[in-house]
Backbone as CSV, one residue per row, in Angstrom:
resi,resn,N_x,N_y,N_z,CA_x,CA_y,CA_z,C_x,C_y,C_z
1,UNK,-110.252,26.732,-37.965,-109.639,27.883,-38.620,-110.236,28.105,-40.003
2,UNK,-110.389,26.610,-41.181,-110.813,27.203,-42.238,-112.341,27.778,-41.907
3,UNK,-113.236,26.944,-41.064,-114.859,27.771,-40.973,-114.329,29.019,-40.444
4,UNK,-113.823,29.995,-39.834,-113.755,30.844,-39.136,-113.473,32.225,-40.636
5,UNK,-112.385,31.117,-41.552,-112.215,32.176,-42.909,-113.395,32.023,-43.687
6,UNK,-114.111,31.208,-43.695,-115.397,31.066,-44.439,-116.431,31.798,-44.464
7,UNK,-116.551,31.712,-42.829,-117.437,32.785,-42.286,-117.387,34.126,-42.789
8,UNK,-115.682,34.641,-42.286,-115.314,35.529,-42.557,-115.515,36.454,-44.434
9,UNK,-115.030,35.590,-44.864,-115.197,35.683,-46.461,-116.524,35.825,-46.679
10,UNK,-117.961,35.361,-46.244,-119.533,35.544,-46.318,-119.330,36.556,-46.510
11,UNK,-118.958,37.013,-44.833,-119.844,38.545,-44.441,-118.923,39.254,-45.457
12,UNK,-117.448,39.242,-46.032,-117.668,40.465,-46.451,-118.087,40.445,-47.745
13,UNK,-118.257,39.190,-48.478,-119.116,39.000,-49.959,-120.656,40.199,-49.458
14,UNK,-121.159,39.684,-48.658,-122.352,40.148,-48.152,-122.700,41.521,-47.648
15,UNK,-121.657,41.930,-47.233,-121.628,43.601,-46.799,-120.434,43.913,-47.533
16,UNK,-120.992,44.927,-48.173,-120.047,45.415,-49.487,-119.526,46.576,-48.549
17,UNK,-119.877,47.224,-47.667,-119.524,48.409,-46.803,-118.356,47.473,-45.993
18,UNK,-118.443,46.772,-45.746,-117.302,45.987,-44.377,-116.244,46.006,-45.750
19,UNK,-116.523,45.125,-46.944,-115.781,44.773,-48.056,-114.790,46.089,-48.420
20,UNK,-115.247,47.077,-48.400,-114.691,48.468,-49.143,-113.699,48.994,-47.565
21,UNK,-113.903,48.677,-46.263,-113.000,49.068,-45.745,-111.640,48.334,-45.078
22,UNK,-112.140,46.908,-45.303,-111.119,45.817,-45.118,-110.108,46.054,-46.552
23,UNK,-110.714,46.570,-47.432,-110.205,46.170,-48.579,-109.333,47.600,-48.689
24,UNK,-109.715,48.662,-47.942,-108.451,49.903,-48.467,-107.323,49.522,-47.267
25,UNK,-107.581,48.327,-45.972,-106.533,48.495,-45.219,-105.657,47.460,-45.457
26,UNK,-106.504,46.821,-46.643,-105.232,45.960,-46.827,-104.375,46.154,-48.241
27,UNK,-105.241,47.363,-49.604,-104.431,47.762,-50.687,-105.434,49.310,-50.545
28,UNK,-104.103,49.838,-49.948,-104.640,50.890,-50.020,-103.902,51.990,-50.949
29,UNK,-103.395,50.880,-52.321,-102.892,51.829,-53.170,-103.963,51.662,-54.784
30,UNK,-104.286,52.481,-55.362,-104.937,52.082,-56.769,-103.952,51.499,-57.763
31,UNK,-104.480,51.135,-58.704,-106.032,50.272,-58.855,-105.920,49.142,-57.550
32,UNK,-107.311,49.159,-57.149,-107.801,47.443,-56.146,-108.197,46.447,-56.907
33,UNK,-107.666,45.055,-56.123,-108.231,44.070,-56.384,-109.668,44.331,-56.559
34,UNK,-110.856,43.466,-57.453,-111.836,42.977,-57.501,-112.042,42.493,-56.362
35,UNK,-113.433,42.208,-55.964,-114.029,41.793,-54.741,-113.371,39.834,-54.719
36,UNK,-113.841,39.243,-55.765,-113.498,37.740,-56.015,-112.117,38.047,-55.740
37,UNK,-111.139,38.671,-56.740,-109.888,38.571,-56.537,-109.360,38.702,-55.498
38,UNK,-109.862,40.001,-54.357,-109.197,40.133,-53.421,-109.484,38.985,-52.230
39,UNK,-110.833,38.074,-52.136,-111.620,37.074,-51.310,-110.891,35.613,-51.756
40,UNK,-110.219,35.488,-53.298,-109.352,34.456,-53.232,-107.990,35.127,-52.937
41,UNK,-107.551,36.101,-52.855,-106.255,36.673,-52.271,-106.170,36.314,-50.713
42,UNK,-107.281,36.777,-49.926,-107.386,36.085,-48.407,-107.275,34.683,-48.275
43,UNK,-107.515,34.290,-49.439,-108.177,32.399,-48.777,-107.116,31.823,-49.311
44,UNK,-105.575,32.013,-50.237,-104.669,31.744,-50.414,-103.649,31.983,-49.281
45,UNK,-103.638,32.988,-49.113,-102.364,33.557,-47.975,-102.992,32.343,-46.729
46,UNK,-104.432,32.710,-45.962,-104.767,32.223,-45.171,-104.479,30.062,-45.003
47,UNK,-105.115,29.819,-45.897,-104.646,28.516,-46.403,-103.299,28.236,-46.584
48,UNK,-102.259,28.611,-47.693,-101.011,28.650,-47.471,-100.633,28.834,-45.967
49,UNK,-100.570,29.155,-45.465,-100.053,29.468,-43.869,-100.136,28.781,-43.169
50,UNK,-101.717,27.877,-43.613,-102.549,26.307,-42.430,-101.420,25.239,-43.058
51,UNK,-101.383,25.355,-44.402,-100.469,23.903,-44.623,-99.181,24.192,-44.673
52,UNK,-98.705,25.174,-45.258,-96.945,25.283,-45.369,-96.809,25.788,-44.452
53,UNK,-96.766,25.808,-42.886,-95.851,26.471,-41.601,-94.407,26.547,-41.739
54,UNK,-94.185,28.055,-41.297,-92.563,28.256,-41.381,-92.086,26.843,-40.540
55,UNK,-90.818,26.805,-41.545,-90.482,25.512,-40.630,-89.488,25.757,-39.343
56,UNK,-89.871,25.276,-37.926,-89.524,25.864,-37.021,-87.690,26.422,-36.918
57,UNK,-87.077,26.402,-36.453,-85.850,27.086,-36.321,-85.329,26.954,-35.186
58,UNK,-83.910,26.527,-35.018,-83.845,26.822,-33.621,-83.054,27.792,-33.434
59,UNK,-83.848,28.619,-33.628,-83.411,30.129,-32.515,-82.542,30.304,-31.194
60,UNK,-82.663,29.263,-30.559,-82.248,29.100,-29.512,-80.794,28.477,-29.318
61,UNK,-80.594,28.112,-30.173,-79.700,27.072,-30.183,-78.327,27.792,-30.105
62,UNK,-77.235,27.208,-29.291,-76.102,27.888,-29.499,-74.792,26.981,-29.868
63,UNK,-74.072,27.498,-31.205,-72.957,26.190,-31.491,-71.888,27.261,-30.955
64,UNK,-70.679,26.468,-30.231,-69.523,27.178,-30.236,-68.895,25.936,-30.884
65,UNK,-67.608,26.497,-31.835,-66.362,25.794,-32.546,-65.246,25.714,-32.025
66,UNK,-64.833,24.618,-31.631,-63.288,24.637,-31.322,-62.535,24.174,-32.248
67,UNK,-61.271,24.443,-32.994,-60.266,23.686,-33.935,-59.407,23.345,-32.642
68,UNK,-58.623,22.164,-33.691,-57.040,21.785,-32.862,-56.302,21.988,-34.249
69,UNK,-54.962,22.721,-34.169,-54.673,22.600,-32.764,-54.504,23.742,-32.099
70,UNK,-55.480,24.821,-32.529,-55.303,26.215,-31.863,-55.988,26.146,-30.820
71,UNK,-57.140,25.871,-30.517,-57.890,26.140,-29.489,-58.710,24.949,-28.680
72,UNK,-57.271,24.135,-28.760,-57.660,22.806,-27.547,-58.924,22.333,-27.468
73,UNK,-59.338,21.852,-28.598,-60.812,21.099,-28.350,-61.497,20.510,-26.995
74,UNK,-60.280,19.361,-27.003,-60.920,18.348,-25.696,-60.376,19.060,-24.269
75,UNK,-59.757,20.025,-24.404,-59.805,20.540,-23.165,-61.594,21.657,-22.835
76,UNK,-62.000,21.610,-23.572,-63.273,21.930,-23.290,-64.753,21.249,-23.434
77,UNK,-64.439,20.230,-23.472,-65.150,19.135,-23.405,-64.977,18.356,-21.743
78,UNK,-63.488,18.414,-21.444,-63.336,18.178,-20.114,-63.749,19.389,-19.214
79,UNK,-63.776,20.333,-19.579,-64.485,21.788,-18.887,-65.758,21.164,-18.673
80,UNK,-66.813,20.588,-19.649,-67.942,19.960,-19.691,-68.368,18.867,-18.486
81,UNK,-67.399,18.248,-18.871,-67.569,16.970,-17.620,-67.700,17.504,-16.723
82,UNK,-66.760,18.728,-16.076,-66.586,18.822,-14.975,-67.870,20.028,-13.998
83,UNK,-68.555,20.248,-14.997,-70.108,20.920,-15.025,-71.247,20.055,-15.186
84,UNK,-71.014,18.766,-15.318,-72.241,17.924,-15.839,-72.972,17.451,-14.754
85,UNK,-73.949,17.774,-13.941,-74.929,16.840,-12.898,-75.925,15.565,-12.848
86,UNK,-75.915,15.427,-14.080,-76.826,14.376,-14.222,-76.417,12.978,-15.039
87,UNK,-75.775,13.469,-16.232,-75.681,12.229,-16.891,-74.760,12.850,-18.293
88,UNK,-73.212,11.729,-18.596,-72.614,12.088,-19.624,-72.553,10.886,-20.339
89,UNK,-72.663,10.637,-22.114,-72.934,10.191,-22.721,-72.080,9.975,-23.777
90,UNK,-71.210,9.121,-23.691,-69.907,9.234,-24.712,-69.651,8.483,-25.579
91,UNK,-69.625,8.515,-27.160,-69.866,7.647,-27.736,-68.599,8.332,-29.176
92,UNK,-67.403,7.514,-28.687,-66.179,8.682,-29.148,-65.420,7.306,-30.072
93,UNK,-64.671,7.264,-31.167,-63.870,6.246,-31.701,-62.434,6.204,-30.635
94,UNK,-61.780,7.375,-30.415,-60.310,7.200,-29.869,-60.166,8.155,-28.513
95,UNK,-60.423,7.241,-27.408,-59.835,7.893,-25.998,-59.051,7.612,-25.252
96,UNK,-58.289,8.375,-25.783,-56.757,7.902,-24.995,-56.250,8.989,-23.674
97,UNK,-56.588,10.569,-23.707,-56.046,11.401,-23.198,-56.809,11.135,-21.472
98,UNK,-55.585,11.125,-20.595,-55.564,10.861,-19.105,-56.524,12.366,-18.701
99,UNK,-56.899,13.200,-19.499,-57.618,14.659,-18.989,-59.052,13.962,-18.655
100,UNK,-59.568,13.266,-20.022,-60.325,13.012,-20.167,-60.792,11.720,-19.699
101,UNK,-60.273,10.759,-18.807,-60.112,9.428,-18.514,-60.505,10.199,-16.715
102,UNK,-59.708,10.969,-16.439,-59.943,11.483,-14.808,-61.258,12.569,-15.151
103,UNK,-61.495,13.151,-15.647,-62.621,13.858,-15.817,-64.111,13.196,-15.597
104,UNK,-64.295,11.975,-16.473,-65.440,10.743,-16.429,-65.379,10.093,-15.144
105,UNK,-64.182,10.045,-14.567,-64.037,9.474,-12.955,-64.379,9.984,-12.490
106,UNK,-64.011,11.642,-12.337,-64.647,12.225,-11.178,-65.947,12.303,-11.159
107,UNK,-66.516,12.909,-12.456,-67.987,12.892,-12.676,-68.786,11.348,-12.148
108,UNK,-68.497,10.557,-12.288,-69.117,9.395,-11.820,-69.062,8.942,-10.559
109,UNK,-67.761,9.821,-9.741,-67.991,9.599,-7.991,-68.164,10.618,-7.492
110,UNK,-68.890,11.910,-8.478,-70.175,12.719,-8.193,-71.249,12.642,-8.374
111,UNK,-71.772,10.964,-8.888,-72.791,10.429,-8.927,-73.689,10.552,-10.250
112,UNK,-72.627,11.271,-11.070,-72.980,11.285,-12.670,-73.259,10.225,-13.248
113,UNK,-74.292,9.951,-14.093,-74.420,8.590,-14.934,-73.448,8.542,-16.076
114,UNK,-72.414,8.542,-16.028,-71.643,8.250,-17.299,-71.809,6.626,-17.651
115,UNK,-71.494,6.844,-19.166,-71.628,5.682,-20.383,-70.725,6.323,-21.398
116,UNK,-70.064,5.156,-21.561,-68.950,4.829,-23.037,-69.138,4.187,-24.072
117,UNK,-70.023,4.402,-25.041,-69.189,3.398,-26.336,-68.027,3.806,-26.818
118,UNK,-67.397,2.717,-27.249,-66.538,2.777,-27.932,-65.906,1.675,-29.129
119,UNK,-64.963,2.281,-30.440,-64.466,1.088,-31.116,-64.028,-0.041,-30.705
120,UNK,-64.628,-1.479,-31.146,-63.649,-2.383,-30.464,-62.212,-2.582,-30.722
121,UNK,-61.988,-2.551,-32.182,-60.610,-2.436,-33.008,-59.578,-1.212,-32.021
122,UNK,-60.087,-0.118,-31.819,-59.205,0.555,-31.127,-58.717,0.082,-29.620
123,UNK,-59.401,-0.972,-29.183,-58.831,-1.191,-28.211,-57.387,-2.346,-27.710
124,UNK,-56.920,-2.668,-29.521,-56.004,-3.196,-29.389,-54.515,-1.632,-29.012
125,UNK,-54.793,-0.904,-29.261,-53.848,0.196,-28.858,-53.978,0.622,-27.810
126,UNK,-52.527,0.169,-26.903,-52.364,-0.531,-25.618,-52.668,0.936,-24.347
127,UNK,-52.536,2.215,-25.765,-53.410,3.602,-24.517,-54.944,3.676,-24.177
128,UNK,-55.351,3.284,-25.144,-57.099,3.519,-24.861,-57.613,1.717,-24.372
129,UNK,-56.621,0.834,-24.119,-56.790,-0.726,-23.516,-56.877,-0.085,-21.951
130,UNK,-55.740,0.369,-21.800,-55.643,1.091,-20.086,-56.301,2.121,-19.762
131,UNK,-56.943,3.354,-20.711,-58.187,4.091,-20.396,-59.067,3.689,-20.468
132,UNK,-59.794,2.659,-21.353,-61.166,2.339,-20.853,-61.301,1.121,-19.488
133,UNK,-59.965,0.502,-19.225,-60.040,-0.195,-18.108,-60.038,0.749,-16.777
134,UNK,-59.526,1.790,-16.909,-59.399,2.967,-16.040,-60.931,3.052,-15.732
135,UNK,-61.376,3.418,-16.816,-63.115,3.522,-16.462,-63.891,2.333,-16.237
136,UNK,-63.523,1.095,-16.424,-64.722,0.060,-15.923,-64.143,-0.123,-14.709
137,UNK,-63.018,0.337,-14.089,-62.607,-0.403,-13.033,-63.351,0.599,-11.630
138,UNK,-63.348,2.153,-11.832,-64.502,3.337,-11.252,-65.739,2.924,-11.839
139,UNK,-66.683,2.060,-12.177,-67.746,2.111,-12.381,-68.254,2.365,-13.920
140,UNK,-67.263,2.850,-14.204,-68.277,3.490,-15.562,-68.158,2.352,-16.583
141,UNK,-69.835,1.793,-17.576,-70.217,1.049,-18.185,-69.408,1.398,-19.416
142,UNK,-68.511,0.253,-19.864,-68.422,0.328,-21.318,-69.138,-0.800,-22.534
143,UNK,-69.560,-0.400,-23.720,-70.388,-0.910,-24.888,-69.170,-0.902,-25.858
144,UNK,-68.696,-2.066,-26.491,-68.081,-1.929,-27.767,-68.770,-2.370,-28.913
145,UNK,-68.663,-2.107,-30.362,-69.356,-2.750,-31.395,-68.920,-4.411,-31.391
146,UNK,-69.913,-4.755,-32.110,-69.654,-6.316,-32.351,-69.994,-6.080,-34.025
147,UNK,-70.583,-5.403,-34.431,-70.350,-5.343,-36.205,-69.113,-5.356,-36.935
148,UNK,-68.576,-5.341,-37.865,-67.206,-5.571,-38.706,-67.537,-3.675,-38.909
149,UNK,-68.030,-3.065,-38.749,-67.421,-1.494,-39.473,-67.259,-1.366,-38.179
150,UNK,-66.598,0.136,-38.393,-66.440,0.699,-37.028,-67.526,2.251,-36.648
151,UNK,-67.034,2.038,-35.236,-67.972,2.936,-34.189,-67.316,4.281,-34.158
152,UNK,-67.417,5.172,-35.409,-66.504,6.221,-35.685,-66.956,7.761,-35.145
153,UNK,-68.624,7.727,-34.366,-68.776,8.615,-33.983,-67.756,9.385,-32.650
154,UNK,-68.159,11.157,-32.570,-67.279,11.635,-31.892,-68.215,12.396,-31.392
155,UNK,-68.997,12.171,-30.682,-70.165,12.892,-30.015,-70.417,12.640,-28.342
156,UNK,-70.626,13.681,-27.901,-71.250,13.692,-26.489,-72.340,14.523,-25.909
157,UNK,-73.456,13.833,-25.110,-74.477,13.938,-24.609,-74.427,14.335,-23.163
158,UNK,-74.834,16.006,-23.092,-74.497,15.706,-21.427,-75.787,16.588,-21.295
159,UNK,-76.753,16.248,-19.751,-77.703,16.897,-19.615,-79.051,17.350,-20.082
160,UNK,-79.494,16.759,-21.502,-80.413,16.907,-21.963,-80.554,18.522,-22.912
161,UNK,-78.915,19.388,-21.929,-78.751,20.410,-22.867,-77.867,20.504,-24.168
162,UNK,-76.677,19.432,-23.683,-75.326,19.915,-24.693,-75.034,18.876,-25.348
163,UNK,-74.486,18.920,-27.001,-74.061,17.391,-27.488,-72.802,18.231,-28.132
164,UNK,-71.929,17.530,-28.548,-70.800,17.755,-29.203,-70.777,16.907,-30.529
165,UNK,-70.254,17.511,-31.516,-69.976,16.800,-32.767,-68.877,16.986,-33.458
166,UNK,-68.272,16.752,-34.470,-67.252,16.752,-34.745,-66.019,15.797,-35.460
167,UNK,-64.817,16.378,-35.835,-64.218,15.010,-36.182,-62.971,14.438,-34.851
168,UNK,-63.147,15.673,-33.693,-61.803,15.250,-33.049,-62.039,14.034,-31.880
169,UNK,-61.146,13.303,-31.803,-61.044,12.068,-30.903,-60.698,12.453,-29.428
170,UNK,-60.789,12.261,-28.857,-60.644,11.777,-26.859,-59.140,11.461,-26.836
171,UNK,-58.340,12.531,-27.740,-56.978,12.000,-27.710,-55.980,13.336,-27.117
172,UNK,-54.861,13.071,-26.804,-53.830,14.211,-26.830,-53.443,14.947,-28.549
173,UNK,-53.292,13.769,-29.456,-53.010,14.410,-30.224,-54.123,14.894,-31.001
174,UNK,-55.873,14.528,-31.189,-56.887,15.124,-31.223,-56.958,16.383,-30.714
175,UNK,-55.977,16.620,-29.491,-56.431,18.173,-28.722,-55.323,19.161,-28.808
176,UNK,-54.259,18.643,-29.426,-53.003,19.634,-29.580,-52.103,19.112,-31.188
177,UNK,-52.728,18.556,-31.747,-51.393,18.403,-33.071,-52.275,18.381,-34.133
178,UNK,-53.475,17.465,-34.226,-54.461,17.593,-35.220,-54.917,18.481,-36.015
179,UNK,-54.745,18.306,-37.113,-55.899,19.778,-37.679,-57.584,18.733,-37.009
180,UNK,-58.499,19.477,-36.082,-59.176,18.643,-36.250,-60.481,19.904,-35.543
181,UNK,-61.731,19.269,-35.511,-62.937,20.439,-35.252,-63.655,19.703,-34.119
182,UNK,-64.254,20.473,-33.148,-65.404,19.994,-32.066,-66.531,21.616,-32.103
183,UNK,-67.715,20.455,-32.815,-68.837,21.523,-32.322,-69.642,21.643,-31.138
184,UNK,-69.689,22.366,-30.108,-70.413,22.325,-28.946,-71.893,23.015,-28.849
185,UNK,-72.849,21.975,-29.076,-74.190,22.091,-29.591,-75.076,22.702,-28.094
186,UNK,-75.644,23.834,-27.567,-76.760,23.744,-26.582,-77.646,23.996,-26.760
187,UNK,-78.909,22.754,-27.130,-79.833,23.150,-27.519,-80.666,21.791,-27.149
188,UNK,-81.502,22.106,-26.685,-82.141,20.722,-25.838,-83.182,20.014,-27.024
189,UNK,-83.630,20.377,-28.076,-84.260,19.168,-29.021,-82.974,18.792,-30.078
190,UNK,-82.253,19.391,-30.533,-81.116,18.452,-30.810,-80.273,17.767,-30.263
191,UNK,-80.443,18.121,-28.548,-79.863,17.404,-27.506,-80.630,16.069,-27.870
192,UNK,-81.371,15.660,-27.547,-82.676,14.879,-27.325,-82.317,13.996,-28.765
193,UNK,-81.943,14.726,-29.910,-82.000,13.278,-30.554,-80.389,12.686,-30.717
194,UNK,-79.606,13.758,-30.285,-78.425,12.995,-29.673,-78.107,11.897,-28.885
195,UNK,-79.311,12.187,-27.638,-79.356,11.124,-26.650,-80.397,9.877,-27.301
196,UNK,-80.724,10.267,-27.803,-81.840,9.350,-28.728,-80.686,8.036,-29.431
197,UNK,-80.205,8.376,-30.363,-79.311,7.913,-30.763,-78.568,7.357,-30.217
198,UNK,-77.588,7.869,-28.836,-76.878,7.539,-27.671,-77.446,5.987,-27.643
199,UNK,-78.820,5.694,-26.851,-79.559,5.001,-26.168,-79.880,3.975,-27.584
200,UNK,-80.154,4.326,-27.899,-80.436,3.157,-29.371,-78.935,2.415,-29.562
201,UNK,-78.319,3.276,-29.776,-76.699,2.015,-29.752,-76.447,0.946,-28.426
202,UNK,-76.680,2.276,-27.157,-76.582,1.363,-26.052,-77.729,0.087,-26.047
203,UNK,-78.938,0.394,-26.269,-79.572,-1.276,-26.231,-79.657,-1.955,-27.094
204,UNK,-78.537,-1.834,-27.938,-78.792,-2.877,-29.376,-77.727,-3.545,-29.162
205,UNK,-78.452,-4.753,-28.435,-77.215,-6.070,-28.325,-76.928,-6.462,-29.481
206,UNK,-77.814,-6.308,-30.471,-76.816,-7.524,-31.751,-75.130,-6.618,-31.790
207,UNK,-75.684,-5.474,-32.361,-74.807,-4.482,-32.880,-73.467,-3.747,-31.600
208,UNK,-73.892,-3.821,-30.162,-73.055,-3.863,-29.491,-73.116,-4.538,-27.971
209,UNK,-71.822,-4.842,-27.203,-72.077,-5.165,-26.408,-71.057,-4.951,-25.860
210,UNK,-71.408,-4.987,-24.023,-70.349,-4.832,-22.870,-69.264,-5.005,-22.634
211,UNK,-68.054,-4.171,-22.542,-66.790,-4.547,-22.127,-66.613,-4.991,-20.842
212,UNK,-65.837,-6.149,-20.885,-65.658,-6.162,-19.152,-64.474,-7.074,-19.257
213,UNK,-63.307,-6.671,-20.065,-62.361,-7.156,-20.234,-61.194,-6.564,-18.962
């Protein structure tokens, strides 16, 4: 690209006739740049453009917002599950709500790859002790932390298209009493480092490991 402006910049140093008509279509108001001025005017813009690229955007991307407790967060997240074909990715601090406990079931004896992390500390609260046993007992893998902080994310990975973020929990009262928010992300390279992330917790034995309590 820069030989191609180099080139370019010769010929019109060199043909003052090419120079005088490139040069009214690009200021075609008086006074004109100088010939130098206007030949470092090209080789700035042109250059600027090679190194500073707009930085990409995702255009594509679509967030929808849910609050609680107007507009039932985790009831659309279980809408999710129940659309997911390939693989759901759950990596939530508090799941307690039975919507969402039968939702991951069914998906997984539709041959969905579901995965759970979750807090270990929360599993002394004797609702999410009997939902995540609900789920290892259908198949589905659970990961708890073994670090002293906790595993406070509220995110889900489904499909390589959709992640969720947010502050609301896998709870009843997360989905109806909470002031609380779920963002529903579709956009497959922020998908991607969702699942990125996902997968990095799941194989980091120091930091977590398997429930099979």
């Amino acid at each position: 690209m820069l030989s191609i402006l180099l080139k370019f910049i010769c010929v019109l140093w060199i043909n003052s006739s090419t120079f005088t008509c490139v040069h009214q279509i690009l200021f075609p108001f008086k006074p004109r740049m100088s010939l130098p001025t206007c030949l470092l005017f090209i080789a700035i813009v042109v250059v600027g453009s090679l190194l500073f690229p707009l930085a990409p955007v995702c255009a594509s991307a679509t967030i929808d917002v849910y609050y609680a407790p107007e507009d039932h967060p985790i009831d659309h997240v279980v809408n999710l599950y129940g659309r997911a074909t390939r693989y759901i990715y759950v990596s939530v601090y508090g799941l307690t709500a039975p919507s969402v406990v039968k939702a991951l079931v069914e998906a997984k004896h539709r041959g969905v790859d579901v995965r759970v992390i979750t807090d270990r500390e929360r599993l002394t609260d004797p609702k999410q002790h009997r939902a995540v046993q609900t789920l290892r007992l259908a198949g589905v893998p659970v990961r708890i932390n073994r670090h002293d902080a906790l595993m406070h994310l509220k995110q889900v990975v489904i499909d390589d298209v959709i992640n969720t973020t947010g502050s609301a929990n896998h709870t009843t009262s997360g989905n109806r009493y909470n002031d609380e928010r779920l963002d529903v992300i579709t956009d497959a390279r922020l998908t991607a480092r969702a699942r990125e992330k996902f997968l990095t917790m799941w194989n980091d034995h120091e930091r977590f490991v398997g429930w099979t309590e």
